[in-house]
Biopython code that builds the backbone (N, CA, C, O; Angstrom):
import numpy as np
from Bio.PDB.StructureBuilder import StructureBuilder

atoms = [
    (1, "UNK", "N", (4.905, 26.549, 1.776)),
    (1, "UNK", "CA", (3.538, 26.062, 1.634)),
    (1, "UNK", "C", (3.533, 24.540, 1.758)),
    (1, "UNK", "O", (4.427, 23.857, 1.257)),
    (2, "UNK", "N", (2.611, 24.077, 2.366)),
    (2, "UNK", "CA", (2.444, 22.581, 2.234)),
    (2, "UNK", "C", (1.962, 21.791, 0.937)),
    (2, "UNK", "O", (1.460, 22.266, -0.082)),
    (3, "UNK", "N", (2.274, 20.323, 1.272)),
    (3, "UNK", "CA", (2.440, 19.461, 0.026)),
    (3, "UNK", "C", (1.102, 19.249, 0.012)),
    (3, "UNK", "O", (0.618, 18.806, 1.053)),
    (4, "UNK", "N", (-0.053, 19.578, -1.465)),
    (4, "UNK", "CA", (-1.226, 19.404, -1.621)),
    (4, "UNK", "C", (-0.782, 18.529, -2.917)),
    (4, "UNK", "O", (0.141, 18.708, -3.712)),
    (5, "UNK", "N", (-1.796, 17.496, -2.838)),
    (5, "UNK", "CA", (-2.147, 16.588, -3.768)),
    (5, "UNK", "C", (-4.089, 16.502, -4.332)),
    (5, "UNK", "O", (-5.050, 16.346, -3.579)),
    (6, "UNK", "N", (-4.102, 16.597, -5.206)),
    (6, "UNK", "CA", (-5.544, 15.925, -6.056)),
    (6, "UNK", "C", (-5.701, 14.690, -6.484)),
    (6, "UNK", "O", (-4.949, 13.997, -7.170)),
    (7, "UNK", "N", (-7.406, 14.321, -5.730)),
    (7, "UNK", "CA", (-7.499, 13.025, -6.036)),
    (7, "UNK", "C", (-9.146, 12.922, -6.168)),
    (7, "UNK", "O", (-10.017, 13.786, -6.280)),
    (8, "UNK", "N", (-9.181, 11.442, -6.105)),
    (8, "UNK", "CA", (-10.655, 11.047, -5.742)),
    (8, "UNK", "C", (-11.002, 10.194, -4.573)),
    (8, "UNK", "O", (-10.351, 9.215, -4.207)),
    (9, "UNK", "N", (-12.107, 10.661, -4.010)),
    (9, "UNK", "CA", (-12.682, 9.962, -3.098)),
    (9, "UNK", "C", (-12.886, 9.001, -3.384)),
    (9, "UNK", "O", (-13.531, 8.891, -4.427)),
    (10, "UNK", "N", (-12.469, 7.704, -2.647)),
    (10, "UNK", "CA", (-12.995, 6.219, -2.977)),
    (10, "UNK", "C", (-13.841, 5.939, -1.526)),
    (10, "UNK", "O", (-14.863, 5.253, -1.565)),
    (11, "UNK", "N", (-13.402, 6.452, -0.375)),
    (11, "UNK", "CA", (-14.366, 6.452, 0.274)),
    (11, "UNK", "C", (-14.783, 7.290, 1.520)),
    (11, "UNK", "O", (-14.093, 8.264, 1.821)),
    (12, "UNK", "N", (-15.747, 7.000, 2.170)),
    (12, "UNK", "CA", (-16.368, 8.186, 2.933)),
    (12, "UNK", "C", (-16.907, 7.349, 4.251)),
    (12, "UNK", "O", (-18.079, 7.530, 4.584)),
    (13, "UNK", "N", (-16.405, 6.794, 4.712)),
    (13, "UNK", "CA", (-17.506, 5.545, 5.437)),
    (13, "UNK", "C", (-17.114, 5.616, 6.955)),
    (13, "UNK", "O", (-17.797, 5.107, 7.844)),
    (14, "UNK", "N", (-16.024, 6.253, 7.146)),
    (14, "UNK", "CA", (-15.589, 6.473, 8.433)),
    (14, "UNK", "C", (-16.030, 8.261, 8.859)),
    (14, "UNK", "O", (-16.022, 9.101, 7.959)),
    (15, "UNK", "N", (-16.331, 8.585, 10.071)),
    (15, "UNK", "CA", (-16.759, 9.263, 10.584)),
    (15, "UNK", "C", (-15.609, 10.883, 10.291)),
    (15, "UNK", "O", (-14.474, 10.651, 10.707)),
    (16, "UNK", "N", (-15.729, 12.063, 9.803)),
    (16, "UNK", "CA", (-14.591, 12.809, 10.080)),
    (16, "UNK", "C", (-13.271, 12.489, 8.779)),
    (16, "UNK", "O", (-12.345, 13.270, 8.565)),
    (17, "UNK", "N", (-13.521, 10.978, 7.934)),
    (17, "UNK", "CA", (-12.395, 10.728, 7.533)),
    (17, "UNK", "C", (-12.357, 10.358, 5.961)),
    (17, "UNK", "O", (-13.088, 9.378, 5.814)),
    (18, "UNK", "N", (-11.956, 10.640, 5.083)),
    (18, "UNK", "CA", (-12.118, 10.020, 3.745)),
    (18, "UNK", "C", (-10.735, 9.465, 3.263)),
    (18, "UNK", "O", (-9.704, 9.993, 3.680)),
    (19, "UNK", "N", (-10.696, 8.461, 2.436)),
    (19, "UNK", "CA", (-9.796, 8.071, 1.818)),
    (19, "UNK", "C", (-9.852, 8.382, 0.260)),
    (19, "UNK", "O", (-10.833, 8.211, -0.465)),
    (20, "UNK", "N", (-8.175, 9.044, -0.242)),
    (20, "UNK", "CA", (-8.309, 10.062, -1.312)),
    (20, "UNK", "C", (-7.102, 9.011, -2.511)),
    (20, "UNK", "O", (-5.885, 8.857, -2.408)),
    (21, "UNK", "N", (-8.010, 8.497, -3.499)),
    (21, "UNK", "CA", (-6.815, 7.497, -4.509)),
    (21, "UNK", "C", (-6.178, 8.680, -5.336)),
    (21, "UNK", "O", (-6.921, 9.593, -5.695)),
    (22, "UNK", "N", (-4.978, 8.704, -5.621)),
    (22, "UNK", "CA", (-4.048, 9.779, -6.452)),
    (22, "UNK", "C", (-3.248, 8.275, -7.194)),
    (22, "UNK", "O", (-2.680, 7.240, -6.843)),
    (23, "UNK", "N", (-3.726, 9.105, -8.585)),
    (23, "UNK", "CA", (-2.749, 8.082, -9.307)),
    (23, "UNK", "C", (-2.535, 9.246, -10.649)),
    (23, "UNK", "O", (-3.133, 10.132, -11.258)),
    (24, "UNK", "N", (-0.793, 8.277, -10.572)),
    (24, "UNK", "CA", (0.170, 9.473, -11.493)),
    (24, "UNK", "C", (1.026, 8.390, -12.555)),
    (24, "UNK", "O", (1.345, 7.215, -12.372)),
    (25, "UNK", "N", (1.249, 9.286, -13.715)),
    (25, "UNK", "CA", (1.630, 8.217, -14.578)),
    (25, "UNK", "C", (3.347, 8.324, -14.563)),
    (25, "UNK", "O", (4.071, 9.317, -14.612)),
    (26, "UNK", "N", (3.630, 7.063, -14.487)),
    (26, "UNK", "CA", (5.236, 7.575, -14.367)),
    (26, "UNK", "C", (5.864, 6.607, -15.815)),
    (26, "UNK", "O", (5.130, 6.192, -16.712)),
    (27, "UNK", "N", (7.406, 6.393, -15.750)),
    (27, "UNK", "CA", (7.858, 5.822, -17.252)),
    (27, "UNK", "C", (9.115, 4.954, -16.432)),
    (27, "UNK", "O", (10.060, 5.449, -15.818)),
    (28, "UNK", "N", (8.848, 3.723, -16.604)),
    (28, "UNK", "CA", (9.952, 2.904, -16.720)),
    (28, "UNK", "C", (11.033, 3.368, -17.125)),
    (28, "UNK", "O", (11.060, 4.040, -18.157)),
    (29, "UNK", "N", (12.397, 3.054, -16.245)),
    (29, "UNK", "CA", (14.012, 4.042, -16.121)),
    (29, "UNK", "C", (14.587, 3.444, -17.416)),
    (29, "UNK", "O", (15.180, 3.999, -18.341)),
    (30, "UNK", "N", (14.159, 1.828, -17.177)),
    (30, "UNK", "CA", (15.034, 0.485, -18.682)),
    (30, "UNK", "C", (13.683, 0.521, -19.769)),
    (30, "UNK", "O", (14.016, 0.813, -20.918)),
    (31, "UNK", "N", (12.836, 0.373, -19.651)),
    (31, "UNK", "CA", (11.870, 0.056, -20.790)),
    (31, "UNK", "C", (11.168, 1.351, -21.323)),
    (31, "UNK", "O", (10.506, 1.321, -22.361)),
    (32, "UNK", "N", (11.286, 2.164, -20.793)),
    (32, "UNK", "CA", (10.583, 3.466, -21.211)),
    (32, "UNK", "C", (9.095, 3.196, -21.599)),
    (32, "UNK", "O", (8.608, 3.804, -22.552)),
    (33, "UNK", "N", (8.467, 2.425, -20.983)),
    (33, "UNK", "CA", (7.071, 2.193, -20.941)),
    (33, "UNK", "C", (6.262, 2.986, -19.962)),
    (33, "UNK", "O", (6.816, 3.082, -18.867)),
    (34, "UNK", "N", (4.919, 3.673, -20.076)),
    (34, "UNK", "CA", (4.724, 3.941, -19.482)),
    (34, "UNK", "C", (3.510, 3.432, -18.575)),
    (34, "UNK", "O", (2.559, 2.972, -19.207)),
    (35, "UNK", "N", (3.401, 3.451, -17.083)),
    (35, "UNK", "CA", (2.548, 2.924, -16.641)),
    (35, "UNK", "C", (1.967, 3.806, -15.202)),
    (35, "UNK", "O", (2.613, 4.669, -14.608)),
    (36, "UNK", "N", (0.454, 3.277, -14.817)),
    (36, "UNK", "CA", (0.013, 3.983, -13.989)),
    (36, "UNK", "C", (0.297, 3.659, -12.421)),
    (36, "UNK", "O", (0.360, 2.453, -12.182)),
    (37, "UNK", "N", (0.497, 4.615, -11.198)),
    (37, "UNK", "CA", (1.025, 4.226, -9.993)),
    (37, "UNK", "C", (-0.497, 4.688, -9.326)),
    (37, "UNK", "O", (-0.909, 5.775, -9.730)),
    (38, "UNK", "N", (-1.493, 3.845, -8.191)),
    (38, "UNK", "CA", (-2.123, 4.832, -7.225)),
    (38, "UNK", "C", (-1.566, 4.491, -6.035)),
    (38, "UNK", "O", (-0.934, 3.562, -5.531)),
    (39, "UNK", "N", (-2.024, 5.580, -5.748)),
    (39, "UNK", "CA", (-1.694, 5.411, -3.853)),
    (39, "UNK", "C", (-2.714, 5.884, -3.177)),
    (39, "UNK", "O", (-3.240, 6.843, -3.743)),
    (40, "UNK", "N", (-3.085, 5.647, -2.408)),
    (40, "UNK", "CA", (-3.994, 5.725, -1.207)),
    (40, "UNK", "C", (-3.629, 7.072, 0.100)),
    (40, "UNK", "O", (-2.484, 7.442, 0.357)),
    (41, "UNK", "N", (-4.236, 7.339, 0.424)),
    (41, "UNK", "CA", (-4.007, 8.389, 1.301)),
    (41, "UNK", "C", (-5.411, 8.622, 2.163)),
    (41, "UNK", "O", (-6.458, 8.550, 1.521)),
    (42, "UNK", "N", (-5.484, 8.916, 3.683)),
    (42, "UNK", "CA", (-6.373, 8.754, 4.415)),
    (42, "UNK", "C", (-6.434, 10.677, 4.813)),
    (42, "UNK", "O", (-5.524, 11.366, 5.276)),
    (43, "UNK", "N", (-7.451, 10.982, 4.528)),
    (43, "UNK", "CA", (-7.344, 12.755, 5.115)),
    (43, "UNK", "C", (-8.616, 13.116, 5.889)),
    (43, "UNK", "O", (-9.797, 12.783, 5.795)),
    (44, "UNK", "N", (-7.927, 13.914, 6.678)),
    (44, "UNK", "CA", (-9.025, 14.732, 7.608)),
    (44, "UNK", "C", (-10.270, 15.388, 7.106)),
    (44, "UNK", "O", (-10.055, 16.283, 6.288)),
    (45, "UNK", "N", (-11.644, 15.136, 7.430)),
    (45, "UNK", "CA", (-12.887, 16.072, 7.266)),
    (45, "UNK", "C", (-13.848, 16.414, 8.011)),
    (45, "UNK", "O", (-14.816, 15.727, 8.338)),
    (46, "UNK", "N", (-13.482, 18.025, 8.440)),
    (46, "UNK", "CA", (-14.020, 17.583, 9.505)),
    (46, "UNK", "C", (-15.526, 17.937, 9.647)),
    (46, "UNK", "O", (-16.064, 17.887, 10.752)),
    (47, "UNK", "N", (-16.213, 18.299, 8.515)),
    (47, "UNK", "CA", (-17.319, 18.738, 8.483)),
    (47, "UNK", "C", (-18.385, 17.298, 7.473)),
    (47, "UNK", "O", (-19.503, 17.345, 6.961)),
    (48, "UNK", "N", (-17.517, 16.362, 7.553)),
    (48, "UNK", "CA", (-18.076, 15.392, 6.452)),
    (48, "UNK", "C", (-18.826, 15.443, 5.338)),
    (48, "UNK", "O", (-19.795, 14.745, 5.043)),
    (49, "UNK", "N", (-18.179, 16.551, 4.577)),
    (49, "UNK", "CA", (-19.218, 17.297, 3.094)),
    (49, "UNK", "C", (-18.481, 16.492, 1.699)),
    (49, "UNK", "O", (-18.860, 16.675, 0.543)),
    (50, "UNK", "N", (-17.182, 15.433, 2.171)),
    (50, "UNK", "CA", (-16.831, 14.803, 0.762)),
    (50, "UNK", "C", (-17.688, 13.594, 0.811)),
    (50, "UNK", "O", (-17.979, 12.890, 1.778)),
    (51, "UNK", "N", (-18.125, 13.479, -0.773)),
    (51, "UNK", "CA", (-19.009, 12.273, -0.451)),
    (51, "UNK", "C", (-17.585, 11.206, -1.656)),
    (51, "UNK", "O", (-16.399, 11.479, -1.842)),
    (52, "UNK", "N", (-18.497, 9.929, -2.265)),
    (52, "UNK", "CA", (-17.131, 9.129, -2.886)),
    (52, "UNK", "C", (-17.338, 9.258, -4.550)),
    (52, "UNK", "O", (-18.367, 8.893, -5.119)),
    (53, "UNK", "N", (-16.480, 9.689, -5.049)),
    (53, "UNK", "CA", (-16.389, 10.569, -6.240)),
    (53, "UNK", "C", (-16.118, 11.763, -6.616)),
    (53, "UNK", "O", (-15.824, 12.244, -7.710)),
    (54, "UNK", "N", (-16.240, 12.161, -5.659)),
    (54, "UNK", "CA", (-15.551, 13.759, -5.415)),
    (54, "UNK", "C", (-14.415, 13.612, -6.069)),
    (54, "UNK", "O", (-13.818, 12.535, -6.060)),
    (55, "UNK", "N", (-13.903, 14.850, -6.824)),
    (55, "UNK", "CA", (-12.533, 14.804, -6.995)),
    (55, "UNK", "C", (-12.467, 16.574, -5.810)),
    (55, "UNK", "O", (-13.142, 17.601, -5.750)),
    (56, "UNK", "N", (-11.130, 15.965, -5.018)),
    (56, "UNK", "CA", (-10.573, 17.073, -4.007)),
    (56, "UNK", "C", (-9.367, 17.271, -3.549)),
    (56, "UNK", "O", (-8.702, 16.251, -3.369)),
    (57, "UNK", "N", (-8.732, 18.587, -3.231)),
    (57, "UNK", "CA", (-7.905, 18.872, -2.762)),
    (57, "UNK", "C", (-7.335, 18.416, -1.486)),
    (57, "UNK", "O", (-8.248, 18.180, -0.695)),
    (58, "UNK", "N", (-6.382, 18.241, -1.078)),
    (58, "UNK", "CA", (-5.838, 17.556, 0.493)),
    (58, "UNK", "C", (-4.176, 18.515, 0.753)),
    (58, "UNK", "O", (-3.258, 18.703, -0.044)),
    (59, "UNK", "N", (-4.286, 18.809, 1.721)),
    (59, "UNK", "CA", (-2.851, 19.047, 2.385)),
    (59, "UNK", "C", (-2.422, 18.353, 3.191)),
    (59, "UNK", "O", (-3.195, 17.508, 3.643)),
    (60, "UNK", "N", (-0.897, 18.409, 3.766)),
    (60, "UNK", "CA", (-0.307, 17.699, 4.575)),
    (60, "UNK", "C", (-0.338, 19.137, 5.659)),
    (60, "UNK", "O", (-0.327, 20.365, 5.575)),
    (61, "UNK", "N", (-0.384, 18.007, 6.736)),
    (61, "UNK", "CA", (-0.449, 18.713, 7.820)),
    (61, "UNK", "C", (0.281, 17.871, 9.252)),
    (61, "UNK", "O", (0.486, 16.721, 8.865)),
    (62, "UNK", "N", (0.574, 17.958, 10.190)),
    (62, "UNK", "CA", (0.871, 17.673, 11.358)),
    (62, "UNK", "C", (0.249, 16.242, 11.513)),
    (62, "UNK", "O", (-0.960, 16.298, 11.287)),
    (63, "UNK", "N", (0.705, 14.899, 11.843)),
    (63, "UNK", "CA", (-0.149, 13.861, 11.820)),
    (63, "UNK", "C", (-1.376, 13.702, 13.062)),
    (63, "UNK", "O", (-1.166, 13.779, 14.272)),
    (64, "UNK", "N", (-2.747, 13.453, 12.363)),
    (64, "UNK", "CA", (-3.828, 13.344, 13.182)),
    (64, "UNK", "C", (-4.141, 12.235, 14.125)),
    (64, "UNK", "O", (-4.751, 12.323, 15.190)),
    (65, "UNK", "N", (-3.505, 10.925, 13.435)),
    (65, "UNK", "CA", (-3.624, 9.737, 13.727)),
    (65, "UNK", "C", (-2.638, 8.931, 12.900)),
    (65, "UNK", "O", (-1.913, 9.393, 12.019)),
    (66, "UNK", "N", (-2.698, 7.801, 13.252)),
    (66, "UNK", "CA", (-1.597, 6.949, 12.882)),
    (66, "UNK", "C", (-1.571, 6.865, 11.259)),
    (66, "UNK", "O", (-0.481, 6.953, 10.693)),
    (67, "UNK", "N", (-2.423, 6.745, 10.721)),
    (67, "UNK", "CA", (-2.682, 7.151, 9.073)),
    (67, "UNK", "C", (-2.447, 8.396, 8.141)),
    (67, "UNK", "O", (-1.855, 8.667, 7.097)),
    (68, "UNK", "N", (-3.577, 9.268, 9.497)),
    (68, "UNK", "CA", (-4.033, 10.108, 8.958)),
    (68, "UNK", "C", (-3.018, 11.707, 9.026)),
    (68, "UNK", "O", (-2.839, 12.246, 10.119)),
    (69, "UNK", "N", (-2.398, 12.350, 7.653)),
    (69, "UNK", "CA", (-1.583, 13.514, 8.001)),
    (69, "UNK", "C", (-1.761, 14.107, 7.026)),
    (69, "UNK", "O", (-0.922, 14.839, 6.501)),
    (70, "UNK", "N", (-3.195, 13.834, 6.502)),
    (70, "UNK", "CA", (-3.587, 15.183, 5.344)),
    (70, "UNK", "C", (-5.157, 15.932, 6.180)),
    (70, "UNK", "O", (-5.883, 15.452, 7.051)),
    (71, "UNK", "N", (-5.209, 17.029, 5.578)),
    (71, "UNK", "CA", (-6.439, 17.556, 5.495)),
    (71, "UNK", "C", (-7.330, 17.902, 4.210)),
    (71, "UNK", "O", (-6.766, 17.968, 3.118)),
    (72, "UNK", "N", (-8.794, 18.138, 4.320)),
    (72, "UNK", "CA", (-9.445, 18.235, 3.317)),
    (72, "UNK", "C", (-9.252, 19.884, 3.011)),
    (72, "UNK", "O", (-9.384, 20.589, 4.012)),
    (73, "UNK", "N", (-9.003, 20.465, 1.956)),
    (73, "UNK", "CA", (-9.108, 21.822, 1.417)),
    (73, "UNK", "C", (-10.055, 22.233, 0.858)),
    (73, "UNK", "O", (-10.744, 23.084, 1.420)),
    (74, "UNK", "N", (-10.373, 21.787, -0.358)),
    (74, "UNK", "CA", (-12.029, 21.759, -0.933)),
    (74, "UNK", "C", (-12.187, 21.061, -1.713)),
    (74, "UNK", "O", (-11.248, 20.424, -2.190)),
    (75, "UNK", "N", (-13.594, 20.912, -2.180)),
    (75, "UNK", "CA", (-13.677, 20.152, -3.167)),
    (75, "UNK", "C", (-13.889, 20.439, -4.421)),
    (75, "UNK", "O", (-14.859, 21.186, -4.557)),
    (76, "UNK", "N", (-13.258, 20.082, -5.602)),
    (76, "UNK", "CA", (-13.213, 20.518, -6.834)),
    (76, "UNK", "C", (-14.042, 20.359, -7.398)),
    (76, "UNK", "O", (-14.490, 21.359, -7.960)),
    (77, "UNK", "N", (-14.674, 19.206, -7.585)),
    (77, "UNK", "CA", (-15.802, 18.913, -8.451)),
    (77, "UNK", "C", (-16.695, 17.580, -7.693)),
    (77, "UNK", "O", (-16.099, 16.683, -7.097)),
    (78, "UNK", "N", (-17.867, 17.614, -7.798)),
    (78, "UNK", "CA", (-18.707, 16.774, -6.780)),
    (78, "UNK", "C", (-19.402, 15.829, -7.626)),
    (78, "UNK", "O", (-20.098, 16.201, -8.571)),
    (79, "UNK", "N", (-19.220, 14.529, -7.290)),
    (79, "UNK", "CA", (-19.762, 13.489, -7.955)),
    (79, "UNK", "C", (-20.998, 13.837, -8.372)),
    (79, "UNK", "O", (-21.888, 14.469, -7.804)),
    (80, "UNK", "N", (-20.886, 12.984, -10.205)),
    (80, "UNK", "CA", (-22.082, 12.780, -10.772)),
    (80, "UNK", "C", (-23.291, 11.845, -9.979)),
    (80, "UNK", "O", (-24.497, 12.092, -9.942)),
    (81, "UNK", "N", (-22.698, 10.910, -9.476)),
    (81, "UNK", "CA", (-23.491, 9.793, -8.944)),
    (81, "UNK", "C", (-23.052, 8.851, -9.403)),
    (81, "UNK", "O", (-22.074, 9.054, -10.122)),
    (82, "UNK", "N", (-23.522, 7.361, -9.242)),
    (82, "UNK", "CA", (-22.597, 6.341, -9.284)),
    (82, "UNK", "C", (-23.591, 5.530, -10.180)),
    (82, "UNK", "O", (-24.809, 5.424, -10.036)),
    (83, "UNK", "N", (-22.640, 4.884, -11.312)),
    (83, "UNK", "CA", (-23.612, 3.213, -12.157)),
    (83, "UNK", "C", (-23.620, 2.052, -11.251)),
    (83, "UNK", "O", (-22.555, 1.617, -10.814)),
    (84, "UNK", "N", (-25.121, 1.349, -10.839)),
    (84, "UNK", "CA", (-24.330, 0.509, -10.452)),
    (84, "UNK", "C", (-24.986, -1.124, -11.342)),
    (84, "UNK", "O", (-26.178, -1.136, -11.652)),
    (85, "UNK", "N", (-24.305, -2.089, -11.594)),
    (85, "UNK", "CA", (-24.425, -3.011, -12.585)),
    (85, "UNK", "C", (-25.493, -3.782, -11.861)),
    (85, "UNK", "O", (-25.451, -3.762, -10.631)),
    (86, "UNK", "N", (-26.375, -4.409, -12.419)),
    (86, "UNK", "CA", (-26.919, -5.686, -12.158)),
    (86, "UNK", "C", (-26.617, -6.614, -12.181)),
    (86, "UNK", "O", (-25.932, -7.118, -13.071)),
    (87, "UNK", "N", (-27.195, -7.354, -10.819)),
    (87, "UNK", "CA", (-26.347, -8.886, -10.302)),
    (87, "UNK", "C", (-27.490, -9.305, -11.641)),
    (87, "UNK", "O", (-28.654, -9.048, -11.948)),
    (88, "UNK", "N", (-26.300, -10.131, -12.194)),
    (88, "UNK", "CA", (-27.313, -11.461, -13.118)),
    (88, "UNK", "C", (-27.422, -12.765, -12.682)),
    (88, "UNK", "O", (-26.512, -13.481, -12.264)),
    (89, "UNK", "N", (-28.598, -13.031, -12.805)),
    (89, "UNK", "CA", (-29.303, -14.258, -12.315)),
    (89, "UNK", "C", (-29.480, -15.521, -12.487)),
    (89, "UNK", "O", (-30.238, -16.145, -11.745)),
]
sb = StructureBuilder()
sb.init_structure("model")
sb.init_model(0)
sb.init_chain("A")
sb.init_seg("    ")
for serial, (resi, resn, name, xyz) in enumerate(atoms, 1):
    if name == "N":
        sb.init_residue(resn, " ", resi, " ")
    sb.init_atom(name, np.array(xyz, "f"), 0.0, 1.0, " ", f" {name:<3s}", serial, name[0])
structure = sb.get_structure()
């Protein structure tokens, strides 16, 4: 089976394409602290139904483009909608 990862949409802005942040907590080898890693990942959509907040599934697949070597699977849970702050004046 292929390597699927869960994440969130940070964005949606390219045509066909979303970018999916996965962040995992790992532990320092000498300090045993623990701290958070994200990574970025660019995946295939080809019906453009992730919007940004989504949390969704992705597989690896055959590379599409120079970035791109995941696909979209589904989506788990679909953004609430977004806060957004006021510029102060």
């Amino acid at each position: 089976m292929a390597h699927t990862l869960i994440g969130t949409v940070i964005s949606d802005k390219r045509d066909k394409t979303i970018t999916v942040s996965i962040a995992s907590r790992e532990t320092h080898p000498l300090y045993r602290k623990q701290y958070t890693k994200t990574r970025k990942y660019t995946a295939h959509d080809e019906k453009n139904e992730a919007k940004v907040g989504d949390r969704v599934e992705i597989s690896e697949i055959r590379p599409i483009s120079k970035t791109k070597a995941y696909n979209l699977v589904k989506i788990i849970e679909k953004s609430r909608g977004r806060v957004e702050l006021k510029e102060e004046v």
